[in-house]
N, C-alpha and C positions, 0 to 999 in steps of 0.2 A: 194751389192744386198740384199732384202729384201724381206720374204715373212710374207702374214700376215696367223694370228693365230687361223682359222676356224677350223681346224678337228677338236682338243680335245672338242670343245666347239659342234660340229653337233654332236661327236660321245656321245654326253651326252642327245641330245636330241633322238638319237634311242636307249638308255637306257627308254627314256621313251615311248619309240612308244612301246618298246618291252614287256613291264610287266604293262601295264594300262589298264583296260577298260573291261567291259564282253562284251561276244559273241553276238551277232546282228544280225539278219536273214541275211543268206546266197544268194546270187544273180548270176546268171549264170556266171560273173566275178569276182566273191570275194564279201564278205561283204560290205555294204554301207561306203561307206570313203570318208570323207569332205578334202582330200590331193590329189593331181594331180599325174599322174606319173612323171612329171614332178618333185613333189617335191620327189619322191622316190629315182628318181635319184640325186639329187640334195644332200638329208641325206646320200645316199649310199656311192657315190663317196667319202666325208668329211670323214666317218665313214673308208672306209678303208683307206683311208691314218694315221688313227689314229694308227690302227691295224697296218698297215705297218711301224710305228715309234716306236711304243710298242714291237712287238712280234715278233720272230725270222721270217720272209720269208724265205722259201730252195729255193733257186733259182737253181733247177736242172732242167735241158733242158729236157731231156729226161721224168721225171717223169710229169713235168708240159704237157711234150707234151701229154700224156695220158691219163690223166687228163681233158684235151683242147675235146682230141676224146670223154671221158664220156660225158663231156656237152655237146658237138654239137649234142649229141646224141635223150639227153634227152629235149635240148631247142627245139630240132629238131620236138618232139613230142606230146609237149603240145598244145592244143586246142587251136583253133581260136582265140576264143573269148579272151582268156587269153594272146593273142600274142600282148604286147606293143610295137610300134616302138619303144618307146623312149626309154626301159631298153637297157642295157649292159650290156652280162652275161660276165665273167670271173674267173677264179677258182684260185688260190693260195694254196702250203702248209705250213703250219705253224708247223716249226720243234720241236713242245711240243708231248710230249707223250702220254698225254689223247688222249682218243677214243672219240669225240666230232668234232663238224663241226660249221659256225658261216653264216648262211643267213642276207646278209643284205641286205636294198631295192632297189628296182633298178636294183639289178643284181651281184652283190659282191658275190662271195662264197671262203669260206676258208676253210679246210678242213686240220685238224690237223695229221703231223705223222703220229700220232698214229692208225690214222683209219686207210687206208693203210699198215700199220704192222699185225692189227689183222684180218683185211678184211682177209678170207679164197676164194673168188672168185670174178671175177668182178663184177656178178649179186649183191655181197654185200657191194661193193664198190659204186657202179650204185642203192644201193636202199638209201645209206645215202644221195646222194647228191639229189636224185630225192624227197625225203623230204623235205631235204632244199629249192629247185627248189621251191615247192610243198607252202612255205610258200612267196616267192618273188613273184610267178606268182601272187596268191590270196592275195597279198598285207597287209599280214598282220599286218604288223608293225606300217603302218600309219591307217590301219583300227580301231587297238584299240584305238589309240591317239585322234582318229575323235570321238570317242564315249566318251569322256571325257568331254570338252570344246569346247569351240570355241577359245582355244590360239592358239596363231601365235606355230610355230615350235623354234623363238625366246624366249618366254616367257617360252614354254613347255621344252627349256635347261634351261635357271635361273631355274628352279624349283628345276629341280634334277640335277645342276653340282653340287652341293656341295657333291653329293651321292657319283658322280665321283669322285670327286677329293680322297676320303676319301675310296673308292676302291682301286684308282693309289698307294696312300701314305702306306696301309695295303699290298698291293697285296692279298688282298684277292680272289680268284675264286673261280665259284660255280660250276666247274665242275661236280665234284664230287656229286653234289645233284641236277645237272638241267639233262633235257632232252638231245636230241644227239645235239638239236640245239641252246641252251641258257648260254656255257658257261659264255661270261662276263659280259652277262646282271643280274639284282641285284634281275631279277624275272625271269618268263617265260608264254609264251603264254597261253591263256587260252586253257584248258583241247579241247574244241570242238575246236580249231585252229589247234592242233596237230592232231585231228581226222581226219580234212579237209585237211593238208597236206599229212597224211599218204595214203586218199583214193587218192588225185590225185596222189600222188607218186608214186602209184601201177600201176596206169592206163597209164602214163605217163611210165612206168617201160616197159610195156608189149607190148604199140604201139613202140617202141625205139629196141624191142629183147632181155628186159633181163627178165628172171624169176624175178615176183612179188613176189615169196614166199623168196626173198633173202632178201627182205626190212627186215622182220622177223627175218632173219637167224641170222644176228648182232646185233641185239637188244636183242637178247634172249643168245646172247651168252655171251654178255660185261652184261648182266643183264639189261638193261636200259627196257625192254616190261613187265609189267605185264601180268598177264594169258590173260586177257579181251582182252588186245591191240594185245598181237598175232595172237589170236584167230582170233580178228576181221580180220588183216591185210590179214591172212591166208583164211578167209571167202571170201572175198572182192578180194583176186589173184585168188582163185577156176573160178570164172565166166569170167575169164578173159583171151583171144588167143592171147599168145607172138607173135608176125608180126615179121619174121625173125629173127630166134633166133643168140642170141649171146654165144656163149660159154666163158668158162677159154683161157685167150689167151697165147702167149710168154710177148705178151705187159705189161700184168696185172704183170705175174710173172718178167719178170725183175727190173719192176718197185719195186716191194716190196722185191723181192732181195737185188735188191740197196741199199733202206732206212734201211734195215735191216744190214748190212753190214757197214754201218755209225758209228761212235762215238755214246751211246746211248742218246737219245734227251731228255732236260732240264723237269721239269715240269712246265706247263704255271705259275706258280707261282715265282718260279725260274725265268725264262725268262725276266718274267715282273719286278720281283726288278733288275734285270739287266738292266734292258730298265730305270727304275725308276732313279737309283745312276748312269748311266752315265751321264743323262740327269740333273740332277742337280749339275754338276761339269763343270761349262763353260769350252765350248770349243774356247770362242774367248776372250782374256779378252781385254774389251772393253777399257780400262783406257789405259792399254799397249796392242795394237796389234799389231802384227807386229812379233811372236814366232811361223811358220807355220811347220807342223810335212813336212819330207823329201818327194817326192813324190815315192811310190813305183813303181822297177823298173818291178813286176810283176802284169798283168793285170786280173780279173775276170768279165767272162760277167756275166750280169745284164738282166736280163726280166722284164721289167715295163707291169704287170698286160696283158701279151697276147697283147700288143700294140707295142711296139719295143724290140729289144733289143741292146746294147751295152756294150764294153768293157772297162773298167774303171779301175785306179790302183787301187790295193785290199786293199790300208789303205785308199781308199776315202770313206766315209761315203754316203750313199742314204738318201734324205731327201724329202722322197716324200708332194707331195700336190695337190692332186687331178689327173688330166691328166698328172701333171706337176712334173717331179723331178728333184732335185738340184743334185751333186755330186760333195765335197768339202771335203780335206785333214783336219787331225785336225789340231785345232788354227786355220781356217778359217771361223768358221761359229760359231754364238751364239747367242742368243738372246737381242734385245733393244726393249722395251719398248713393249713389248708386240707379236713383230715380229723376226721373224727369218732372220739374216743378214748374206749376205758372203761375203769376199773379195777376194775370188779364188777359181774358181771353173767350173764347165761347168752347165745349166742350158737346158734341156730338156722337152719342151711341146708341147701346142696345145692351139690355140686362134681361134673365129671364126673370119669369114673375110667376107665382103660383097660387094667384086670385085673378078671376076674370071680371075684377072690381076696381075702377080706375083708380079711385080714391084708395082702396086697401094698396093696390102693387105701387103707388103714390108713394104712401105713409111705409112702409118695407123698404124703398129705395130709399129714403129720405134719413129711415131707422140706423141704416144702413151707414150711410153717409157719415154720422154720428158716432157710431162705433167706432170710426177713426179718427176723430173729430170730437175730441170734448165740447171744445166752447160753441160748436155748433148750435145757434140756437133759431126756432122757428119763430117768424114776425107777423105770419099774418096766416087769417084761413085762403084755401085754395081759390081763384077764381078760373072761373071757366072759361078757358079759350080755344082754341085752335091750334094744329100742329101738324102741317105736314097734311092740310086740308082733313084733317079729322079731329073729332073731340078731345079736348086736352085740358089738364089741370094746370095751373101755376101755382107755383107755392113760391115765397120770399125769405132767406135766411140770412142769418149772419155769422161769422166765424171771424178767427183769428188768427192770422197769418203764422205760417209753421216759420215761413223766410222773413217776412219784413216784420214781423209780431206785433204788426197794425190791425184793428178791425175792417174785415171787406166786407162785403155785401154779394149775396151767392143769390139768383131766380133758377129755377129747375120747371121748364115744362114739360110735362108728362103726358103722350098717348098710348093704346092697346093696338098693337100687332093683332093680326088674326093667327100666330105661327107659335105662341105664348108666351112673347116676348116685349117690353116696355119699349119703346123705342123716347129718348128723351133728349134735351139740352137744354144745358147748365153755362150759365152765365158769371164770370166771377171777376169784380175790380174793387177795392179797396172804398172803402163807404164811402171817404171823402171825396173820390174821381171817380164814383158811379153814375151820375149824372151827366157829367161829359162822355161816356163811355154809353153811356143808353141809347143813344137813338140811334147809334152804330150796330147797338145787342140786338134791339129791335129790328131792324132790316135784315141782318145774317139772318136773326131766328124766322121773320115772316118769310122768307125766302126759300127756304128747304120744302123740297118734295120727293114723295119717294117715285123712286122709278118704278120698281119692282116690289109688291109684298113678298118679303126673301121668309125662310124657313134655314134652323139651325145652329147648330152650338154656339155659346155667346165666350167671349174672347176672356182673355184673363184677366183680372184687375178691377177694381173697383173705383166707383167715382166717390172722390174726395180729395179732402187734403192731403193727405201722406197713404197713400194705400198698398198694402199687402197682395199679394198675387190670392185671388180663390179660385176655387176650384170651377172648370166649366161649368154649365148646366147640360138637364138631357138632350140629347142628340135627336133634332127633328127634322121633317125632310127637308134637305136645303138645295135641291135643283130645283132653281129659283127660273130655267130658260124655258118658256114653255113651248111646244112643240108650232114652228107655222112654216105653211108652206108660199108663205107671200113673200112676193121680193120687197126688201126696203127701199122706199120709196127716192 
């Protein structure tokens, strides 16, 4: 199996979305921007799975789950105009120390440790992220990029990967001298960006129930606000009637209990030359394959960005790509010629489909598959099973390795989205060590549930052996948080 090799390369092009351009008369929905939402979502998605291959993810259930609650809170409350179908918010934390957070377009939010440790209340926790919110809504990223050129988003990464790459290879980060929102980027939003997300962040803060004056409260306390900026902030919460207030919860304090109580966390410096020297030590070696690490007999669930989650053994690797993640043992997966290849492992995503007939968007995926995939051949009719507690097909194939040019043995099970989307996983180990490998495939796959029915563009790349980047499908609505006014329990 193959995937091809977009994030690092999108995430180089919101390097440049993020630090280019001056400020531009402001407009009841953000600044003038020659980029669609569409393409917002499109940089975002790439962007975090780059983040996601790079930097440590805490995949803790409970912390993300409240986390989940801040956003729903605060997507909850942003203004009309500002409400795009087509983003998808989702929040992640990133187990580095710094007091820093990372907005990316579309809807991506990351939210470091570290904030969460020094967060003194939720309202301070609900004012970094309602910042960040604060720059996604108003779309900044592609706003400055638009005030540059007329380059494609293509051309606008050749500019500055080289920047990237030469960041990856130093691990340099600018934590330490950007804003709460600019960590990996190699600049930062201009001065009146930050102004325009702090005001909506406030306002957004206080129709949502938390104290605006908490935006403040962390900024001034990690040092990140000059006098000016608090002041303002603090100006700008005065005029402002919290709508149902939110208090200090049990939620907030377990949550920061917890991470506090943890092993202490890396500095994103650290993290990332880890992420850097493992990544440059194949994990498949393609001359001789065939050396795969044992599978472990103890399993950790996984949360794919508030869309599913499942349980996987704890020495499989995540290899996300967009909607779409791999999960494969070492010596299973490594890089050819540019793309990222497995020959064991389980494959989790989401493809659009344009039949509301399981069996037709089935045989389409399947057709699919094929396309890149000569010797693909189908073994059996579909039977009916379950997926993800809903109706689902299985189909059984076989194909022939691009790397080890063995025959393997591929299972795909397939269910219907209500958002018009497949949502499916594909199984794939070598026919001869399919059977040892099965009742592993079977517990990942019975395991998966979704959290959320998400809405929204599906990611690049296709499932198969060797596969070619295609083109997104149509953009549908993907604010997947829905509005509640309960505390998490």
């Amino acid at each position: 199996m193959s995937r091809g090799q977009s994030a690092c390369v999108a995430f180089a092009a919101l390097f440049t979305l993020l630090c280019r351009g001056p400020l531009v008369a402001q407009t009841a929905a953000g600044p003038p921007n020659g980029f669609t939402p569409r393409d917002d979502v499109e940089i975002g998605i790439n962007a975090a799975a780059w983040v996601e291959r790079h930097l440590p993810v805490l995949h803790d259930e409970a912390v993300t789950r409240y986390l989940t609650f801040v956003v729903r809170r605060l997507v909850a409350a942003l203004p009309s105009e500002l409400q795009y179908p087509e983003f998808h918010y989702f929040v992640q934390v990133i187990d580095v120390r710094e007091v820093n957070a990372r907005a990316l377009p579309g809807g991506p939010i990351f939210v470091n440790r570290g904030v969460i440790e020094s967060a003194r209340s939720s309202g301070e926790l609900a004012g970094v992220i309602a910042h960040e919110l604060g720059h996604i809504a108003l779309r900044h990223g592609t706003a400055q990029a638009s005030r540059v050129t007329e380059l494609t988003i293509a051309a606008l990464t050749r500019a500055l990967v080289a920047t990237l790459e030469e960041g990856c290879s130093t691990g340099v980060v600018r934590s330490e001298h950007e804003p709460i929102d600019g960590a990996t980027a190699p600049g930062r939003f201009a001065p009146e960006y930050e102004r325009q997300a702090d005001a909506l962040g406030v306002r957004v803060m206080a129709r949502a129930g938390y104290d605006p004056r908490d935006m403040a409260g962390l900024l001034q306390a990690i040092g990140r606000a000059d006098e000016r900026r608090h002041e303002t902030i603090l100006h700008e919460a005065a005029s402002l009637r919290v709508e149902h207030p939110v208090r200090d919860t049990p939620a907030f304090e377990r949550a920061r209990t917890r991470l506090r109580a943890m092993a202490p966390a890396p500095t994103t410096a650290a993290a990332l030359g880890t992420s850097l020297r493992r990544d440059a030590t194949p994990a498949l070696d393609l001359e001789r394959p065939g050396r795969i690490e044992p599978t472990s007999a103890r399993f950790t669930t996984h949360t794919d960005r508030n869309l599913f989650q499942v349980r996987v053994p704890s020495n499989w690797r995540a290899l996300p790509d967009g909607t779409a993640v791999v999960f494969a043992p070492r010596g299973a997966y490594g890089d050819a010629g540019g793309q990222t290849v497995f020959t064991h492992g389980v494959e989790i995503g989401l493809v659009p489909r344009d039949s509301d007939d399981l069996r037709s968007a089935t045989d389409a995926l399947i057709a699919l598959l094929a396309s890149d995939n000569p010797n693909l051949r189908r073994l059996s009719d579909d039977d009916r099973v379950r997926l993800a507690n809903r109706p689902a097909l299985r189909a059984v194939m076989s194909n022939v390795s691009d790397v080890t040019g063995r025959e393997e043995r591929m299972e795909i099970v397939t269910a219907l989205l209500g958002d018009g989307r497949l949502f499916y996983a594909l199984v794939v180990a070598p026919r001869d060590e399919f059977d040892t490998y099965d009742p592993t495939f079977r517990q990942v796959v019975s395991s998966i549930g979704m959290i959320q029915q998400t809405r929204g563009d599906v990611p690049k790349g296709r499932a198969g052996r060797r596969r070619a980047p295609v083109q997104s499908g149509a953009a549908r609505s993907q604010t997947f948080l829905p509005h509640s006014t309960d505390e998490v329990p």
